[in-house]
N, C-alpha and C positions, 0 to 999 in steps of 0.2 A: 504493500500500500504506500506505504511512505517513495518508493521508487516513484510512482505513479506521483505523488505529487510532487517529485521534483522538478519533472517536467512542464513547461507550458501547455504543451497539448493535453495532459495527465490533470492537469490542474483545474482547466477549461471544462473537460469531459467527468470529472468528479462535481464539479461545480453544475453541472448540467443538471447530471442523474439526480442530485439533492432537489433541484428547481421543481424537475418533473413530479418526486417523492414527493414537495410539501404540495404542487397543484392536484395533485388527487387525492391531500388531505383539506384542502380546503374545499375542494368540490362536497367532498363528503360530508365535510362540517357545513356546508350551507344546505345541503341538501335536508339534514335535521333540523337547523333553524330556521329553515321556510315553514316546515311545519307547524312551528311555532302560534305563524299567522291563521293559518287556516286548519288546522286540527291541536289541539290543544293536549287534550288526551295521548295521539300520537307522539308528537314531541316529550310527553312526561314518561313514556312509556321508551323510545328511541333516548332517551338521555342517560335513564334509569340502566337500561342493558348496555349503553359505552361506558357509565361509571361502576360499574359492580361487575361487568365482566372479566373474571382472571388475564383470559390473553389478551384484553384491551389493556387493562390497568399496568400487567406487571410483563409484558412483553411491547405490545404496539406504542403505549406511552413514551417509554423510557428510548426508544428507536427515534419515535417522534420529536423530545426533547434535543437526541444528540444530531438531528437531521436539521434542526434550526439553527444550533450552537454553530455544527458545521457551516452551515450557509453562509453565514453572514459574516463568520472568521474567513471562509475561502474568499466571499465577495470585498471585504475589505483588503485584503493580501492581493487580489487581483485588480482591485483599484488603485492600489499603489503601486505593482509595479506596468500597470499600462500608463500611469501618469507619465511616471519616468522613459517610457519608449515614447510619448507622444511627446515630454522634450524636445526627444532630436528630429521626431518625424514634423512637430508643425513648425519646426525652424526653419523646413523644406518647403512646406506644402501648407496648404491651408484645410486645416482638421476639420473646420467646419461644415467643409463643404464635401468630404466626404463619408461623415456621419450624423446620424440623428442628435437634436436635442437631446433625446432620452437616453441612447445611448452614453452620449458625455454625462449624462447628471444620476444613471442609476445608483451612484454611495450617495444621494441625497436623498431620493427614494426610499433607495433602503436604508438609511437612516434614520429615517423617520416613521417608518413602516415596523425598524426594530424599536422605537419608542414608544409606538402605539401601540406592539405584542406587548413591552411589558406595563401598559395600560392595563389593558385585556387580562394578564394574566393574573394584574392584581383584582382586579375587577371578579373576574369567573374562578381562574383556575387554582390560586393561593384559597379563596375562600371553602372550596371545595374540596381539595385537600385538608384543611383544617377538619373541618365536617364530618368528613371520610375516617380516617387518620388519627387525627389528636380528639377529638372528643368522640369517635368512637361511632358515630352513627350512619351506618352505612344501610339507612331503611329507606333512604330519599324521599323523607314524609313527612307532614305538617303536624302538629298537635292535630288537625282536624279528622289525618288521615290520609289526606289527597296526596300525591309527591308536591315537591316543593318548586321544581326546576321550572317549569313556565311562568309560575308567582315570582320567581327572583328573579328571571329574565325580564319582564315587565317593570318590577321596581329598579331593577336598573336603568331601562330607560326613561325615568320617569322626568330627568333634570337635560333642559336644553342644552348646555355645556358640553353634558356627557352624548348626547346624540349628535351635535355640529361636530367633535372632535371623532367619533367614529365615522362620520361620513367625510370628513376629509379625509381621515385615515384611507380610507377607501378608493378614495379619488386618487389618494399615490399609489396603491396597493394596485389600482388600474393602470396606472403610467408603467406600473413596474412592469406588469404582466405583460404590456403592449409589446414592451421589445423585449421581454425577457425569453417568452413563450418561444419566440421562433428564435433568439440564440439559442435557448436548451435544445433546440430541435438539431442546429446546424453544426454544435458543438458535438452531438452524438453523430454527423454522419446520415441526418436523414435529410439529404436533397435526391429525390428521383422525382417520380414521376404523379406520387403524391405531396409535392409540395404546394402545389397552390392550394390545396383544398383542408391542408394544415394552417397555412397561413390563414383560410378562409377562418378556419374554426379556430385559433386562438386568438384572432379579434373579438368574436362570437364571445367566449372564453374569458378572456381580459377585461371587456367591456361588460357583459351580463352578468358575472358573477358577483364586484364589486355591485354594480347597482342592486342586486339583489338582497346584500347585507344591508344598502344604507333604505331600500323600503321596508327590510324586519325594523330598521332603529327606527325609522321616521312613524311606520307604523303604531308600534307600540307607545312614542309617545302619544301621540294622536289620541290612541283607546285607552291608555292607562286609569 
């Protein structure tokens, strides 16, 4: 492994595979908090079996912690040293002109996108582990009975602040995806003859997904 990141290419293509890993944990995680909106039930029921399941809690979790940690370690390490090659390169040439905005500014995106995780994780996923964990109650249930997880999803939305800052969060979490989607793609070696209709779908992808979190946030304040 470590050979593998010595290299640029080794670097690029480890950096990939993470990208693709967290976009089909974030598909999944939206995929449960739409339900949110429109089945209530479902969602307390779908939350309840990703937090009390053994191979979610004590295998997929702990994969999914070191697959962020990774990330954002390889994409800072790889922003530094593409700074220092675009030194010598726009001393030559003019950079801008032959790459994107987004491209140039993704450690801003993701720097911000990692400040807005640990928003998030103080928000959901520290309190939930407390819950779980240190006081012991792993029933996902109310005094009344009911689970708890769409009543806490909803009071969390309840404060304007806290909804403008996930819906920006989202708005970079789109920029990110916009060019990130089709580097992870080109970084593994997939350009043939399905590439347009990849690029079709990680617009699709990039753009839907984020908007789809910031109508759970806007929603819930709305009905709260």
């Amino acid at each position: 492994m470590s050979g593998i990141l010595n290299s640029s290419i080794g670097r690029k293509f480890a950096m990939a595979l993470s990208a693709l890993f967290l976009m089909i944990f974030i598909l999944q995680h939206f995929a449960i908090n739409i339900l949110s909106v429109f089945s209530p039930d479902a969602f307390n029921e779908a939350s309840h079996f990703m937090g009390t399941f053994w191979a979610v809690q004590y295998l997929l979790q702990p994969v999914l912690i070191l697959g962020v940690i990774f990330h954002f370690v390889m994409g800072f390490v790889l922003e530094i040293r593409n700074n220092k090659a675009r030194a010598i390169s726009y001393a030559k040439n003019n950079g801008a002109a032959n790459s994107s905005w987004m491209s140039r500014n993704m450690i801003w995106s993701g720097g911000f996108i990692l400040v807005f995780l640990i928003i998030h994780f103080i928000d959901f996923w520290i309190p939930e582990i407390n819950t779980k964990y240190i006081v012991g109650d792993m029933s996902g249930t109310l005094p009344s009975g009911e689970f708890r997880y769409h009543e806490e999803l909803v009071h969390k939305f309840k404060d304007l602040w806290r909804v403008a800052l996930y819906c920006v969060g989202f708005v970079f979490l789109s920029l990110h995806l916009l060019h990130g989607f089709n580097s992870a793609f080109q970084s593994i070696g997939a350009n043939n003859k399905y590439t347009k209709g990849l690029k079709g779908f990680s617009k699709i992808y990039a753009i839907g997904v984020p908007v789809g979190f910031i109508f759970i946030a806007v929603y819930h304040f709305l009905n709260h």
